[in-house]
Backbone as CSV, one residue per row, in Angstrom:
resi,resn,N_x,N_y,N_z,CA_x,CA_y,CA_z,C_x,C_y,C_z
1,UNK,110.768,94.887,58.189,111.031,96.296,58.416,110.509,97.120,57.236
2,UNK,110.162,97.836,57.503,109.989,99.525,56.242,110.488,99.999,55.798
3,UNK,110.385,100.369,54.804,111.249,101.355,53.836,111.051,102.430,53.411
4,UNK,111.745,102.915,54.326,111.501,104.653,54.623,111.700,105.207,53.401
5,UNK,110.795,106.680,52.970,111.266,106.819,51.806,111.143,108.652,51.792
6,UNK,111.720,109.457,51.383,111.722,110.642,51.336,111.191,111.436,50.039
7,UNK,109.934,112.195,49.584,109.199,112.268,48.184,109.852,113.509,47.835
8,UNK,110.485,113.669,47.283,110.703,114.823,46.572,110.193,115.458,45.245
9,UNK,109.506,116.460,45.044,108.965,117.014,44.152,108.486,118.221,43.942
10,UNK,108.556,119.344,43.220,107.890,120.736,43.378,107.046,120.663,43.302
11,UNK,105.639,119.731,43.089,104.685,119.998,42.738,104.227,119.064,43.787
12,UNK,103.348,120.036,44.383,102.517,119.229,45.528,101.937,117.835,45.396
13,UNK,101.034,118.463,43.930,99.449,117.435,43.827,100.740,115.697,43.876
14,UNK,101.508,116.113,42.844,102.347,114.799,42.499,103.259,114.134,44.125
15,UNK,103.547,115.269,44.905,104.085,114.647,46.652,102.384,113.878,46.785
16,UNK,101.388,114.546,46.863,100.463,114.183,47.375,99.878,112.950,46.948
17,UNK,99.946,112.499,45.527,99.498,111.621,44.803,100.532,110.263,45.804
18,UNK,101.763,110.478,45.451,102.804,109.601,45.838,102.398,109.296,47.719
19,UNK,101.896,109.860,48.245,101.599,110.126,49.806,100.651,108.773,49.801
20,UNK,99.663,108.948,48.805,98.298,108.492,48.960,98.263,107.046,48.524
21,UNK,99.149,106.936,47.527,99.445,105.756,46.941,100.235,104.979,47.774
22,UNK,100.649,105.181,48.308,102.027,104.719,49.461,101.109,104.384,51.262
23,UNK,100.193,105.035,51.356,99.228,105.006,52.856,99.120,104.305,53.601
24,UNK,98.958,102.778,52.835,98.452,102.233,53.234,98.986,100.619,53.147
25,UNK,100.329,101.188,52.987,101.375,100.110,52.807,101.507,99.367,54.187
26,UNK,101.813,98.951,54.406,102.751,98.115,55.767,104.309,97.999,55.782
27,UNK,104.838,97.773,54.454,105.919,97.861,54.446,107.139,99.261,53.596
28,UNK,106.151,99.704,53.402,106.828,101.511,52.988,106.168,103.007,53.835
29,UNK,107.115,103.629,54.537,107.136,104.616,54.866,107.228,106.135,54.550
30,UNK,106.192,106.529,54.505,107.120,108.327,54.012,107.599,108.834,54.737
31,UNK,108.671,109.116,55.188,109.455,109.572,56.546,109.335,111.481,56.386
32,UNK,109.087,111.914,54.672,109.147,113.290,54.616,109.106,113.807,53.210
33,UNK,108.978,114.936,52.834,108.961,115.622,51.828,109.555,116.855,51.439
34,UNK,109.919,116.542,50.556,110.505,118.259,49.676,110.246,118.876,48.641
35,UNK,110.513,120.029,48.762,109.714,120.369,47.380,110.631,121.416,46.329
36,UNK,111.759,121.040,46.749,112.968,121.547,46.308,114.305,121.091,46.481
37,UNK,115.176,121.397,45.833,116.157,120.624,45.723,117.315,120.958,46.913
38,UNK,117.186,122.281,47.705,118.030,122.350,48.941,117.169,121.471,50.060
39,UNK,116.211,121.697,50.294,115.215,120.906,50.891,115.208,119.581,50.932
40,UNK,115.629,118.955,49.880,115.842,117.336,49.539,116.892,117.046,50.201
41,UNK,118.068,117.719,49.748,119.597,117.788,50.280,119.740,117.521,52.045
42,UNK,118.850,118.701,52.423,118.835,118.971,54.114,117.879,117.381,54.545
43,UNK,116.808,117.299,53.889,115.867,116.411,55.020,116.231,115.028,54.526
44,UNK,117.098,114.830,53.475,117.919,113.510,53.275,119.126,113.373,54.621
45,UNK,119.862,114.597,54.382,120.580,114.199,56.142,120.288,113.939,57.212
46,UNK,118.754,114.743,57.092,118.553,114.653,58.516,117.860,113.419,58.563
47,UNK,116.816,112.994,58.154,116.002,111.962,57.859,116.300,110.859,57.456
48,UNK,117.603,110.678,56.785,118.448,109.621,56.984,117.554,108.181,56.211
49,UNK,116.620,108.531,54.936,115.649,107.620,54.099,116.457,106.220,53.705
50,UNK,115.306,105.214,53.475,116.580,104.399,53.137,116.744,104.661,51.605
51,UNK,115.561,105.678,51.048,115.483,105.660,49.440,114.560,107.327,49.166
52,UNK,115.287,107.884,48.505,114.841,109.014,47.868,113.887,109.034,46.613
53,UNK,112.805,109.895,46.625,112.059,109.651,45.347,112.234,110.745,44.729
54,UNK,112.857,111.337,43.652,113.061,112.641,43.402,112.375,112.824,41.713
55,UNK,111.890,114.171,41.514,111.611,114.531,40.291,112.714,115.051,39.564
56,UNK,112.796,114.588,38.317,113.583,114.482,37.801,114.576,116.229,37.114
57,UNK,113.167,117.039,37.071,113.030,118.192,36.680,113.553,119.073,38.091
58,UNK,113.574,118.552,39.158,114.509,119.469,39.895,115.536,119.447,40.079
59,UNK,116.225,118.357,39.636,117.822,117.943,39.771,117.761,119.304,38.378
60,UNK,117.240,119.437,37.476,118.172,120.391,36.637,118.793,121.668,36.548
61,UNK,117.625,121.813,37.932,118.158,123.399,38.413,119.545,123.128,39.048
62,UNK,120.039,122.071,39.097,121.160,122.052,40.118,122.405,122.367,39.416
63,UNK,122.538,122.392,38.018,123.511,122.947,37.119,124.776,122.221,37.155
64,UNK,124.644,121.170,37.418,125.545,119.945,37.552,125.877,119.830,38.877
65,UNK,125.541,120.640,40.111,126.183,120.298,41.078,125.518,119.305,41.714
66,UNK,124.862,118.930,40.923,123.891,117.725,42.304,124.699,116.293,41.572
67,UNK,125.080,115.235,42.242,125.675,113.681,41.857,124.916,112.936,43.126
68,UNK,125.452,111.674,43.290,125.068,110.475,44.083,125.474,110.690,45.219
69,UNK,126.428,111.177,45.744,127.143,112.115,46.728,126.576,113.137,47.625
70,UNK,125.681,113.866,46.534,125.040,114.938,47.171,124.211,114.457,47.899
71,UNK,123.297,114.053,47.623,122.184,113.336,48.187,122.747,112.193,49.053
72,UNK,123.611,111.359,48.737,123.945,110.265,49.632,122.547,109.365,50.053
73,UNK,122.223,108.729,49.118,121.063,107.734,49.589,120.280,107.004,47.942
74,UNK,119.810,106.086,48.020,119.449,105.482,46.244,118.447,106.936,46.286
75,UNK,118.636,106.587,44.793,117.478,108.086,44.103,116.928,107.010,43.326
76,UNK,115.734,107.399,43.418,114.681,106.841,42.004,114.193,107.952,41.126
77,UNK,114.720,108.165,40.052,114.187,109.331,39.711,112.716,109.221,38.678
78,UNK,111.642,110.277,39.135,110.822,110.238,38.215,110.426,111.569,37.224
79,UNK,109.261,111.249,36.535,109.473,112.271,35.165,108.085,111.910,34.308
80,UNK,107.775,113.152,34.422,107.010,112.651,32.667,107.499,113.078,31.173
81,UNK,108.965,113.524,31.268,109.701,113.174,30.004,110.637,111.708,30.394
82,UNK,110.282,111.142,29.485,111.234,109.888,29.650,111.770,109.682,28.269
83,UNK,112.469,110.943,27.204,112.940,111.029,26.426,114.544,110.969,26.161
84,UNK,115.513,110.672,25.629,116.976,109.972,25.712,117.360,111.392,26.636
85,UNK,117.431,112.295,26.477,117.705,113.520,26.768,117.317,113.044,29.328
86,UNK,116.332,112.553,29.193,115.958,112.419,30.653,116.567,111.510,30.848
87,UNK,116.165,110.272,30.321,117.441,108.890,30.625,118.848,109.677,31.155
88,UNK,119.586,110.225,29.927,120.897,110.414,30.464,121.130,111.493,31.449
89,UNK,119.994,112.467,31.971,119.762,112.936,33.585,120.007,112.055,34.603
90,UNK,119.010,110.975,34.381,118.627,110.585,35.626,119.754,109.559,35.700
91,UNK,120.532,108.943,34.754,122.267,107.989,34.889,123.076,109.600,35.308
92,UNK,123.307,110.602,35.137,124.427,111.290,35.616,124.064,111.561,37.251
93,UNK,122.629,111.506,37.584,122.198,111.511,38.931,122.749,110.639,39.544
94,UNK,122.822,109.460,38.928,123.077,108.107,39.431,121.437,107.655,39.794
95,UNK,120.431,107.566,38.998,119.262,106.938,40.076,119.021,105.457,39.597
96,UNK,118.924,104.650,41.057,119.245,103.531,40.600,117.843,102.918,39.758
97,UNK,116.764,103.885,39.367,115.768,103.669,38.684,115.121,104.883,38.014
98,UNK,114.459,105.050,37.061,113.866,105.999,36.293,112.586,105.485,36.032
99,UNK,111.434,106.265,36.849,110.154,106.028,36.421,109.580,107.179,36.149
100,UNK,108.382,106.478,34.793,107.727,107.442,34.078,106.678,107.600,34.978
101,UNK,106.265,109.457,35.183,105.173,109.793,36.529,103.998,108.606,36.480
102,UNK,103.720,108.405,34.792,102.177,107.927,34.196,102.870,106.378,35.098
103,UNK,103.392,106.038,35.244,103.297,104.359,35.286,103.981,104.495,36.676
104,UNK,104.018,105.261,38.097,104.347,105.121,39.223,103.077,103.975,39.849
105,UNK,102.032,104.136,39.459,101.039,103.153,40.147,101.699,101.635,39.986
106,UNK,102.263,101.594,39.102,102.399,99.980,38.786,103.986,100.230,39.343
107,UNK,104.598,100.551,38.925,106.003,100.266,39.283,106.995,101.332,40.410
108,UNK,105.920,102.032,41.311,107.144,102.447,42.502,107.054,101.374,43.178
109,UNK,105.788,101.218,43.900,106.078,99.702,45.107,106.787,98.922,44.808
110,UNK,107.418,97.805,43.806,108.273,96.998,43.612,109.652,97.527,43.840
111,UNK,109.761,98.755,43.307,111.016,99.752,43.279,111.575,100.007,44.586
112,UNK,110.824,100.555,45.440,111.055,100.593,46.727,111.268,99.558,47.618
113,UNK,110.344,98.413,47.433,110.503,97.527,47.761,112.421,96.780,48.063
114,UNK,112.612,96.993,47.275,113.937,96.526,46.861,114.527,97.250,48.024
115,UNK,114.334,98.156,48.706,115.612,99.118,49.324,114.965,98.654,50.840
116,UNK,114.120,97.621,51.229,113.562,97.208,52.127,114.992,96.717,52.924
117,UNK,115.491,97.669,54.245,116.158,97.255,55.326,116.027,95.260,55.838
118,UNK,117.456,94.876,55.681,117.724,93.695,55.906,117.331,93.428,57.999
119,UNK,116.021,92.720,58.139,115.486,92.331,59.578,117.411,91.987,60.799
């Protein structure tokens, strides 16, 4: 089975990058995208992912109201600060991973992988 995954990010080129890299998988899906953080919220309910990819920099607009709850689904959060200051973002998010934007080529597929629906 696939592993649906929902991209969240304000910045297009980086949804788009993540789109392209992901294409041509067999076993990962992009079920959808957001490009904001109410947007994430809504098409996580509706879309029902088995795994969220979120930038890390939009959870901050959320002013603490965003948790594991909100979203309801694993978060992977990514970033190109991966400075102590982002670490302890992306643990109050709860994401059950933190990747640096520069090193998504090598390490989302394994990441996702993991949230691969039991046949």
């Amino acid at each position: 089975m696939r592993v649906r995954v929902l991209v969240a990010d304000d910045a297009e080129i980086v949804r788009r990058g993540i789109k392209r890299l992901l294409k041509d998988r067999d076993d990962i899906s992009v079920i959808g995208e957001a490009s904001n953080l109410s947007e994430t919220i809504h098409k996580t309910a509706e879309l029902l992912p088995d795994v969220v990819i979120m930038d890390l920099r939009m959870t901050a607009r959320a002013n603490g109201d965003l948790n594991p709850l909100t979203i309801g689904r694993p978060t992977v959060a990514i970033s190109f600060a991966i400075d102590e200051i982002a670490r302890e973002q992306a643990e109050r998010l709860g994401a059950v991973k933190f990747i640096d934007k520069i090193k998504l080529a090598e390490e989302l597929v394994p990441t996702l992988l993991q949230f691969a629906p039991s046949k």
